[in-house]
C-alpha positions in Angstrom: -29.6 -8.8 -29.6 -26.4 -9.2 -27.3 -23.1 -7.6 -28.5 -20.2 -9.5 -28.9 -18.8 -8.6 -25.7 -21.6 -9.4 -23.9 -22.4 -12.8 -25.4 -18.5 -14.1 -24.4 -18.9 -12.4 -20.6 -21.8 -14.5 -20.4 -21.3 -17.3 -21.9 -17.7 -17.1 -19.8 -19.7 -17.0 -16.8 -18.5 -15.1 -13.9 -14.3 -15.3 -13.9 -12.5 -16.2 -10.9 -11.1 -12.6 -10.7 -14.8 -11.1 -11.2 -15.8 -13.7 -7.9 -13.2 -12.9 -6.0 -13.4 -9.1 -6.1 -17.1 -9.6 -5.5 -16.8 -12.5 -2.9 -13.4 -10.4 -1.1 -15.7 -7.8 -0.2 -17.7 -9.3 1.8 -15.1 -11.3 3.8 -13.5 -8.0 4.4 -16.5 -6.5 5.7 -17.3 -3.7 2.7 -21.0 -4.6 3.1 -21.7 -1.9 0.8 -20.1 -2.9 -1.6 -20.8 -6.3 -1.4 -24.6 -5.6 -1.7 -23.9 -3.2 -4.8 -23.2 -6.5 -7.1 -26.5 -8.0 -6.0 -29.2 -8.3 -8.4 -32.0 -7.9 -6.0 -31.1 -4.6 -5.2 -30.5 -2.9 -8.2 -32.6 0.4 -8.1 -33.8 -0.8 -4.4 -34.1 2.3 -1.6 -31.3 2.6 0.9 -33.3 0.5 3.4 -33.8 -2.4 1.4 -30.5 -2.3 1.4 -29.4 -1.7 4.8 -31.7 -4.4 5.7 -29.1 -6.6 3.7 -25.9 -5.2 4.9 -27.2 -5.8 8.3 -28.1 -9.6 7.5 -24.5 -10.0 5.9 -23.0 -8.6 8.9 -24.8 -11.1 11.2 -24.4 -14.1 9.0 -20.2 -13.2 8.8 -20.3 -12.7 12.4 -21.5 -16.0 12.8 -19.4 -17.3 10.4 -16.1 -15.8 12.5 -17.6 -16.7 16.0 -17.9 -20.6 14.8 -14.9 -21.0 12.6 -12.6 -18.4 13.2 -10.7 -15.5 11.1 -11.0 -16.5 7.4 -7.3 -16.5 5.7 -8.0 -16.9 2.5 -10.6 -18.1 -0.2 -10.6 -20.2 -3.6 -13.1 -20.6 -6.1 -13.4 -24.3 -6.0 -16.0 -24.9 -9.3 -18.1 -22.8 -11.3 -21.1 -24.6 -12.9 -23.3 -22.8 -15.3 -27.1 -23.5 -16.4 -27.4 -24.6 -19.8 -28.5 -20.9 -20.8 -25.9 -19.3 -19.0 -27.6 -17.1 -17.3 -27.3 -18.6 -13.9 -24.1 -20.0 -12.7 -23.4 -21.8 -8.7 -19.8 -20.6 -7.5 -18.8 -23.0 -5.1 -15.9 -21.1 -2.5 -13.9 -23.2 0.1 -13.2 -20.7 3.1 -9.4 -21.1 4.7 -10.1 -20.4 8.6 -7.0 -19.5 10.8 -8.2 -22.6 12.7 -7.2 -24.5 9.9 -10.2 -25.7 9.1 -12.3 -25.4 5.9 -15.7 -24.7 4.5 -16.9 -24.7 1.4 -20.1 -22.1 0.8 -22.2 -21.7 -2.4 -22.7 -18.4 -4.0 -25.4 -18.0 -6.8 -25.0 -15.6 -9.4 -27.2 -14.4 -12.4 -26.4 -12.7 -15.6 -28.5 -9.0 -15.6 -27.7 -6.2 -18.3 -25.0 -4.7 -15.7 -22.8 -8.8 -16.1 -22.7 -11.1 -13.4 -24.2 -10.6 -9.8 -25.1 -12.3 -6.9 -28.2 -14.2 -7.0 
């Protein structure tokens, strides 16, 4: 049986400010961090999860070298699966190129609350 608190976090689904905490660390660079709030890892050795940072690293880099700095984000939708347990966060990247992008983040409801997919 859930407690209280936990049935409304998860039926809430991730909140905007839980996303962008989560989401602001890895545009910032705090790989670390970042790969804390993924699900995968949880109780993972260290190079499981260097492995990770290093990917998220590479992928940002890309990210940067095609688009440019990103200014800001915003947490365009947030659909949830009928059980809520699974929820698609859909982020629109603000580039200093003035462009756009929007990018998908999966997340999963685990005993800790919401993480990355």
């Amino acid at each position: 049986a859930k407690s209280q608190t936990e049935q409304s976090s998860m039926e809430e689904g991730p909140t905007n400010e839980e996303i962008h905490k989560i989401y602001t660390h890895y545009i910032k660079g705090h790989y670390s961090e970042y790969v804390s709030h993924i699900a995968s890892c949880q109780g993972k050795p260290r190079f499981y999860k260097e492995q990770l940072i290093n990917l998220y690293k590479q992928q940002l880099a890309e990210q940067l070298k095609k688009h440019g700095n990103i200014d800001s984000i915003k947490i365009e939708r947030v659909y949830k699966s009928s059980t809520n347990q699974y929820a698609n966060v859909y982020i629109r990247h603000f580039y200093d190129k003035s462009s756009s992008e929007e990018v998908l983040l999966q997340m999963v409801y685990t005993e800790k609350g919401w993480k990355i997919k």
